[in-house]
N, C-alpha and C positions, 0 to 999 in steps of 0.2 A: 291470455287469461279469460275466461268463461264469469261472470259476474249473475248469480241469479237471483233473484227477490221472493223470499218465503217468509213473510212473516208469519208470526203465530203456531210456525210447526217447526214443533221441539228436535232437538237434531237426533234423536234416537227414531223417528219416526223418517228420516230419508235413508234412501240405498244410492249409491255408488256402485256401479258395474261397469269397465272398460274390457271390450271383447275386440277383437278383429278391427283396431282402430278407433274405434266410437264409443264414446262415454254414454249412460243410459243415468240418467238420475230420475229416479223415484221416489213415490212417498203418498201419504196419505194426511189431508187435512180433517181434523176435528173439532166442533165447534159448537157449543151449547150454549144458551140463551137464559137465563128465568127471570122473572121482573114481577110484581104482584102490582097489580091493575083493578081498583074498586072493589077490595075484596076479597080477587081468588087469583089464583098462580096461574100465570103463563108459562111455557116453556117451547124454546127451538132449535132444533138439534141439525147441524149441516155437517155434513160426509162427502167427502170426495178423493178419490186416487186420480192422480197423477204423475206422467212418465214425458220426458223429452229425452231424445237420443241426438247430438252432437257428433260428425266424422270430424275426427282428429286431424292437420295437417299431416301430408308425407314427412318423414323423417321425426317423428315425435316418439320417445321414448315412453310408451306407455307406462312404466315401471318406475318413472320418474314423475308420475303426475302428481299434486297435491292439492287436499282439500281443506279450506279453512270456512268455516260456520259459526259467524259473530252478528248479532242485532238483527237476524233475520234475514241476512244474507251470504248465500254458499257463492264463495270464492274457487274455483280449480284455478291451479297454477299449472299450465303444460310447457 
């Protein structure tokens, strides 16, 4: 089992791809800020893509793998 930590990013925003053995999980984080400070409006906005790629142990049934995504963390089950 593969166990990873995402909080904050909603699960329509990861991919799952297993090709030639190796799981790829992607995704993109978003994240905006505003606060009002003495008057007038702050705001901050952070953006970022990311990708980890995992090789699967021999004899793993890719076709068999599963994904569960609860409280901000993606579970694969191989």
């Amino acid at each position: 089992m593969l166990s990873l930590e995402m909080p904050g990013i909603p699960k329509d925003d990861i991919k799952i791809e297993i090709a030639d053995n190796t799981v790829t999980v992607s995704g993109e984080r978003r994240a905006e800020d505003k606060k009002k400070e003495n008057g007038a409006w702050y705001g901050e906005r952070r953006y970022g893509k990311f990708q980890r790629s995992f090789t699967l142990p021999a004899g793993i049934d890719s076709n068999k793998v599963e994904a569960n995504y609860q409280d901000g963390v993606l579970q694969l089950i191989v």
